[in-house]
C-alpha positions in Angstrom: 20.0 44.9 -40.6 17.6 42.9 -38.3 15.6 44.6 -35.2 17.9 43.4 -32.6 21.4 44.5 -35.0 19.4 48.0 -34.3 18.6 47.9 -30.9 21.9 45.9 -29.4 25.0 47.0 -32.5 27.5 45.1 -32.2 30.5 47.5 -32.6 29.9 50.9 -31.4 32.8 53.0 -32.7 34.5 55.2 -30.8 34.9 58.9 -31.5 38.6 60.4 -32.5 38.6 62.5 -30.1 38.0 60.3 -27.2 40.5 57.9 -25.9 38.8 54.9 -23.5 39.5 55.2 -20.2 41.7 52.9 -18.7 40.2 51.0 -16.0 40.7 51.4 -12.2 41.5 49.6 -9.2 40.8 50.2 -5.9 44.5 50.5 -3.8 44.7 51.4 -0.1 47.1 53.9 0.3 48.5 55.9 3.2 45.4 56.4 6.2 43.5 53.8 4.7 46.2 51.2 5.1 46.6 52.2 8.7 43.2 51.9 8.7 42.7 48.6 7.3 45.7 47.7 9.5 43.8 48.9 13.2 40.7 47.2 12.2 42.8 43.7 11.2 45.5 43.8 14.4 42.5 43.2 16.9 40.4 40.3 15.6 43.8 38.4 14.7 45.5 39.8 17.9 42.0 37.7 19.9 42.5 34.9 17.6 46.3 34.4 18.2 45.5 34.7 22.0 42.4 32.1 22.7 42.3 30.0 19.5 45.4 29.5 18.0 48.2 29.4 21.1 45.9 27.1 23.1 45.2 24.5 20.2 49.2 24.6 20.0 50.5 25.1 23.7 47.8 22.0 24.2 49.2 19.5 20.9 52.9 20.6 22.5 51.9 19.3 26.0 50.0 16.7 24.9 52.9 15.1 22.3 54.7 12.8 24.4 54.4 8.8 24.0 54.8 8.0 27.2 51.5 10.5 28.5 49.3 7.9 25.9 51.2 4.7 28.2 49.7 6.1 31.5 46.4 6.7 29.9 45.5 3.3 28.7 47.4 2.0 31.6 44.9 3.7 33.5 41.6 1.9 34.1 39.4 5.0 34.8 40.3 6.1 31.7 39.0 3.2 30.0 35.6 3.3 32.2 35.7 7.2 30.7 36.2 6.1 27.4 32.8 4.2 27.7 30.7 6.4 29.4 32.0 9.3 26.5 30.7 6.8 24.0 27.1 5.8 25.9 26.9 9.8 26.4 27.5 10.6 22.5 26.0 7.6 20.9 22.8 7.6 23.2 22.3 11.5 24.1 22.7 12.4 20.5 20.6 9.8 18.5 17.8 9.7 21.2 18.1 13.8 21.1 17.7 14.1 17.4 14.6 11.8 17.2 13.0 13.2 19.9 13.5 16.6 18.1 12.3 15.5 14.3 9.0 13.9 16.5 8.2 17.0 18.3 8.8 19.4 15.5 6.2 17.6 13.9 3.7 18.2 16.7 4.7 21.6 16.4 3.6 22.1 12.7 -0.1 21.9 13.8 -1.6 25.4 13.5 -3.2 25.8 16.8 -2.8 28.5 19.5 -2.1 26.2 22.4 0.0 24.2 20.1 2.0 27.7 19.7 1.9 28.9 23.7 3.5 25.4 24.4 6.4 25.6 22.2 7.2 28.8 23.9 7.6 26.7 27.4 9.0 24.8 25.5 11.5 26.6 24.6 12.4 27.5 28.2 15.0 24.4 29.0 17.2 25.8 26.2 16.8 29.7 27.1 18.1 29.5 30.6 21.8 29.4 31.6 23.2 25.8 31.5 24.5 26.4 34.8 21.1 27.3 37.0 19.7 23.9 35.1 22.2 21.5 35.9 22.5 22.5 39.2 19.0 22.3 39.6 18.9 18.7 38.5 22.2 18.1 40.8 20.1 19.3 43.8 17.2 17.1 42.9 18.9 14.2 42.7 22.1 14.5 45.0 21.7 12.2 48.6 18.0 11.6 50.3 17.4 15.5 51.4 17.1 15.7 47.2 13.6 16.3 46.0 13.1 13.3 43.9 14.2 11.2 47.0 12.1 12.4 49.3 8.7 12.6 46.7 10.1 9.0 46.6 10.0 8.6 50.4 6.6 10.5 50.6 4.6 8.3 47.8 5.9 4.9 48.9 7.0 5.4 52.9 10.2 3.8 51.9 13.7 5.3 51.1 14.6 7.0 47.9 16.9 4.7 45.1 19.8 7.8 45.6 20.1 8.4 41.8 23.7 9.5 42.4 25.0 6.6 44.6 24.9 4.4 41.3 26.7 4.7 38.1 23.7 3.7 36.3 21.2 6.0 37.5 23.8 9.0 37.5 24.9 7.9 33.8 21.6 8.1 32.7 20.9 11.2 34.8 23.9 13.4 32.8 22.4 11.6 29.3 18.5 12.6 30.7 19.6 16.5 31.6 21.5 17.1 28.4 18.9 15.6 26.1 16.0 18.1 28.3 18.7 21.2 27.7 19.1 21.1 24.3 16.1 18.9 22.2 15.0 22.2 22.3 17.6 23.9 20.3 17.1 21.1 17.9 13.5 20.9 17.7 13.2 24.6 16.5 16.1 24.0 13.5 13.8 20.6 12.2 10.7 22.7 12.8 12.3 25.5 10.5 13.3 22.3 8.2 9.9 21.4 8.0 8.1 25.2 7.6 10.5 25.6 4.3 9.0 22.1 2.3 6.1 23.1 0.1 2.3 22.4 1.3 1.7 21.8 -2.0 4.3 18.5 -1.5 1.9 17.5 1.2 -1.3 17.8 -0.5 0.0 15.4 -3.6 0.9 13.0 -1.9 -3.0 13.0 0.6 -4.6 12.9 -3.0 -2.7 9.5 -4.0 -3.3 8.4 -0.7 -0.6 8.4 1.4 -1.2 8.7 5.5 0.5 10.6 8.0 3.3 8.2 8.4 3.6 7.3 5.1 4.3 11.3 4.1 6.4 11.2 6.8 8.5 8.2 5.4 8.6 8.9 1.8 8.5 13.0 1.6 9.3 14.5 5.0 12.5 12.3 6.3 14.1 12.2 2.2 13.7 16.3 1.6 15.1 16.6 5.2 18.0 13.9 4.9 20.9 16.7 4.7 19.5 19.2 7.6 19.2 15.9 9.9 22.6 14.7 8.9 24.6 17.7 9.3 22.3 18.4 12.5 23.6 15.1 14.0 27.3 15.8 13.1 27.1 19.2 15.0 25.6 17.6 17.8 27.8 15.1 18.0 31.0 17.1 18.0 29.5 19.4 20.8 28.7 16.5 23.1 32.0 15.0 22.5 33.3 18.1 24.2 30.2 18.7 26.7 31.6 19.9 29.8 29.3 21.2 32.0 26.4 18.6 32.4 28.0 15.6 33.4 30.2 18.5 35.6 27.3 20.0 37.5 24.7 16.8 37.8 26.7 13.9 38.8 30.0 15.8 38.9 31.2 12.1 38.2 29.7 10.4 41.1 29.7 8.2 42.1 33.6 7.9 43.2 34.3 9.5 39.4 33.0 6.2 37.9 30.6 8.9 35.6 33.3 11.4 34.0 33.5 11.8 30.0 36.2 12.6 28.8 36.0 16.6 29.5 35.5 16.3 32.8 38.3 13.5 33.3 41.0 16.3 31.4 39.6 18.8 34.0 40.1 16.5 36.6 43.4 15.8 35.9 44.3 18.8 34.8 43.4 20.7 38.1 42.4 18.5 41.0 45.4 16.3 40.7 47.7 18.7 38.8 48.7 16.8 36.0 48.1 19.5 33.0 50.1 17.4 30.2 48.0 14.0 30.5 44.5 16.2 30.8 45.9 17.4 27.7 46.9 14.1 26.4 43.0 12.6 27.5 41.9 15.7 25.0 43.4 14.9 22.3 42.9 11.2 22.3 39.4 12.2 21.2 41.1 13.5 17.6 40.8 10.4 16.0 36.8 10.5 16.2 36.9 14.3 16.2 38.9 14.7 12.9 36.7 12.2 10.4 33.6 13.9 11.9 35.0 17.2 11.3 35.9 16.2 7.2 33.0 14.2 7.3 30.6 17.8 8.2 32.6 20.1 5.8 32.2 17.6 2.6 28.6 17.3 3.7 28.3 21.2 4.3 30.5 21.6 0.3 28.0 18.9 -1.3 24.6 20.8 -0.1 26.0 24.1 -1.1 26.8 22.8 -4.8 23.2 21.3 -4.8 21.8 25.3 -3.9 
């Protein structure tokens, strides 16, 4: 008999006397059913309430043809249609490189480097609404502060950033890029922090440079945190209600609303619930590919952990 025959025997047998214990399994019965029961009713009571009977009160109110024949029949809804798309495709894109640059400033290992991500971090860490009404104020007529700085510099009157669909376009994309680079700054600087030093130091020996390493080791080992990164921003701008609410609050003469501020609109103001509703879900046919885009990526990193 070898030494691991001796140590690990293959058939132990089992005494006469001893039967082998069936095996148990674990059964509520009685008080801890009712108490599996309390804990349950709650969190599925809240989730009937605010998740599942608004997605479906909103698809029932939303359902009719003829709501989607006023829409497109509608030609503010086209203008909001455009700005939605200038607001996702620029605020997001611009956002995320901005974020992957500055998280890379943020790898240097210097004190002041470190006391300035902390202000940094500020924009992101203060209520959304004390921001963007902020940046409303400083913007909104020629008694705003960037006016009259305007007025004081050059003795002349300020461009009134809100009187133009331009400037006020690019005043919602400006403020939500300043809220939330931030937020996405930190997430790539974790990204970053978990790649090896020792990655880094290879690559200086064959003589890379700093954008070279960037290129070829950085931007490949971080391919799937930037991509699902962009997908999440993407879906939350898509439904971003309260910047282009609180700057331009769709000034001028609602020539600035996205699409979640046009639903409000006519949802509220003009009292017209069922083609708010109908505006919402025309965004499902870039909503729903983004969503099963994110949740294959999401499946195809976790098989690769």
């Amino acid at each position: 008999m070898s030494s691991a025959q001796q140590v690990l025997p293959l058939q132990t047998p089992i005494p006469a006397g001893r039967a082998r214990r069936p095996r148990r399994y674990f059964r509520l019965q009685g008080s801890d059913t009712a108490w599996a029961i309390a804990f349950v009713v709650p969190y599925a009571s809240v989730f009937v309430a605010f998740v599942a009977y608004p997605v479906v009160f909103g698809l029932w109110m939303g359902s009719r043809p003829a709501l989607y024949t006023l829409l497109f029949s509608d030609p503010r809804y086209i203008d909001t249609l455009v700005n939605t798309l200038l607001f996702v495709c620029i605020g997001v894109n611009v956002k995320m490189f901005l974020a992957f640059l500055f998280s890379a400033f943020f790898m240097q290992r210097r004190w002041w480097v470190r006391s300035l991500l902390v202000v940094f971090l500020l924009p992101w860490a203060l209520p959304a609404l004390s921001v963007f009404v902020s940046i409303h104020y400083m913007l909104v007529s020629r008694w705003g502060l960037l006016d009259t700085l305007w007025s004081v510099v050059t003795d002349a009157d300020g461009p009134l950033f809100l009187a133009s669909r331009g400037t006020a376009m690019t005043a919602n994309i400006v403020a939500h890029i300043w809220k939330w680079l931030p937020f996405w700054t930190l997430i790539f600087l974790g990204a970053r922090m978990a790649i090896p030093r020792e990655i880094y130091e290879a690559a200086a020996i064959d003589g890379a440079t700093g954008i070279q390493q960037t290129v070829h080791v950085t931007f490949p080992l971080m391919a799937n945190v930037y991509l699902v990164a962009t997908l999440l921003s993407t879906l939350w701008t898509l439904g971003d209600f309260s910047t282009v609410y609180f700057v331009s609050s769709g000034a001028p003469a609602r020539t600035t609303d996205v699409l979640a501020t046009y639903s409000f609109t006519q949802a509220f103001n003009f009292g017209h619930p069922e083609l708010g509703a109908a505006a919402t879900m025309s965004a499902l046919p870039l909503v729903i590919p983004l969503v099963i885009l994110l949740m294959r990526r999401l499946h195809r990193i976790g098989l690769q952990l």
